[in-house]
C-alpha angles and dihedrals in degrees: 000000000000098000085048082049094048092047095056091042085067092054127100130215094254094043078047086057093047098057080046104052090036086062112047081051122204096314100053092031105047098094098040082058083045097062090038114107111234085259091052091054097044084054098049096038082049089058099034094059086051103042092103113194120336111200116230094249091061103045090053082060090054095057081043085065100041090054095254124130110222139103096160095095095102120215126319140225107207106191137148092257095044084054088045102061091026080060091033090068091040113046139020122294095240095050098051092053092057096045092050084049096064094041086052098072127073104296092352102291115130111228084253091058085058098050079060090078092046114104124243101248096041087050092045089046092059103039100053084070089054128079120280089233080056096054097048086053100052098044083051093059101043126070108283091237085057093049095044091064095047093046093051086055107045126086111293097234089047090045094060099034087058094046080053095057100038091061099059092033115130136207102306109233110249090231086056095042089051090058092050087058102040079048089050092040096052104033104031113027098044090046086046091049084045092058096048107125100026123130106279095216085054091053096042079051093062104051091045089054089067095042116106104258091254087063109036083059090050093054092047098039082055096048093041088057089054101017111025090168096046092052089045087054090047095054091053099054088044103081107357128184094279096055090064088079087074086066115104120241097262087053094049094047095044079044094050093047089068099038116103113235104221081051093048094045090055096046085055097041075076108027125094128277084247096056087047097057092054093053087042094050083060100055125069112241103257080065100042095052082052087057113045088045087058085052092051100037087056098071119197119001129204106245095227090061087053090057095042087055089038084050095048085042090063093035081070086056104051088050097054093043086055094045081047098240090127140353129250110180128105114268130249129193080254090062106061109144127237126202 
């Protein structure tokens, strides 16, 4: 009797409907899913395919609670297939479909439920390296406010290719639809879980990174107007010291003609062997061995003295890529170079 007693206690209302609802089967319980609301169902079918077995003994003390007197049912085997056809002689087919597909994902929540959460600019990141067809798939699928906010996000020309497409787009086969999701699911939403608990404005740097540059200054200009500290961080994190070493030579010797020295010997005192090699390959060796004996004569360095003269290094940088002396982005195959 206590074990009976502690196995009701873990179960919840809806998992006590659900041994309910399982036992008076489709006669008795057609009228009680008639009267449910579409949320209702989904959270009784959800409870119902992941009952697992109910002994005898329990499922007479839940008719006991619900006021019934019978304890006569015999055990039950709650499962995604036994809802299923229990569903499939009550309701509509199609409803019952939708309703199973969204039981189907983790806690009931449909992979598009759970786009839902993603924010607008990580979704939209994702989705400009994806097929059009893809897109237009996936902004269906999800809520239209949702999709109002991807769509104002992503690249113009792939905006209006994918409302194109949206428009004449036809019933999506379930087996391709179920690619889309097992893709989403894979690529997008593990990475996304990986990433929990990472520093928003990293992230936020990240996306912009791959933004074209007109959007990228619209975004800033709009955070720097509500949140001046947070668009300062994220330039920061945007294009840091390391990532000088993806400059070609030409860029890295017009950058280091304008560098100050005594700037440039302090950046290096903290960067990595590897970033001091590519400032010392171009310089000629009477200025290397300066340097590096400025570097050496200044002893310890607060590190915060190291960042402020990274920071003005690459403030140099940013200067000279805007007036189009180099260039600072990262490269695509689309950006070889020709001389």
């Amino acid at each position: 009797m206590a074990q009976d007693q502690d196995t009701l206690s873990r179960m919840t209302g809806p998992d006590k409907a659900a041994v309910f609802m399982l036992a008076v089967g489709e006669d008795f319980g057609r009228e009680v899913w008639e009267l449910l609301s579409d949320d209702e169902v989904r959270e009784l079918t959800q409870a119902m395919s992941s009952l697992g077995t109910v002994d005898a003994r329990s499922v007479g003390r839940i008719f006991d609670e619900f006021v019934a007197a019978t304890s006569s049912t015999g055990s039950l085997q709650g499962t995604y297939r036994s809802t299923e056809r229990l569903l499939a002689k009550i309701l509509p087919a199609d409803k019952v479909a939708k309703i199973m597909d969204q039981v189907r994902s983790p806690a009931g929540r449909t992979m598009w439920d759970q786009l839902g959460n993603v924010d607008e600019l990580v979704l939209a990141a994702y989705l400009k390296n994806e097929y059009p067809q893809t897109v237009a798939v996936v902004l269906q699928k999800i809520k239209p406010e949702h999709a109002s906010r991807v769509l104002a996000v992503l690249p113009e020309d792939l905006a209006l290719d994918v409302v194109r497409r949206m428009i004449s787009l036809e019933e999506v086969q379930p087996e391709v639809l179920a690619r889309v999701e097992e893709t989403l699911r894979v690529e997008f939403m593990s990475n996304l879980a990986r990433r929990t608990g990472q520093d928003g404005h990293k992230t936020v740097a990240e996306i912009f990174n791959h933004m074209n540059p007109g959007d990228e200054v619209r975004f800033l200009s709009a955070l720097d107007q509500t949140n001046h500290e947070s668009a300062e961080r994220i330039r920061d994190l945007m294009f840091t010291f390391e990532d000088l070493g993806q400059l070609e030579p030409m860029a890295m010797q017009t950058l280091m003609r304008k560098v100050k020295k005594e700037a440039l010997a302090l950046a290096l005192k903290g960067a990595s062997e590897d970033m001091r090699q590519l400032f010392f390959s171009n310089l000629s060796e009477r200025a290397t061995a300066i340097l590096d004996e400025d570097m050496a004569a200044m002893g310890p360095v607060r590190l915060g003295d190291v960042e402020e003269a990274q920071k003005r290094i690459i403030a140099e940088a940013k200067e000279l890529a805007e007036a189009g002396e180099i260039f600072i982005g990262r490269s695509t195959a689309d950006d070889d170079l020709v001389y």
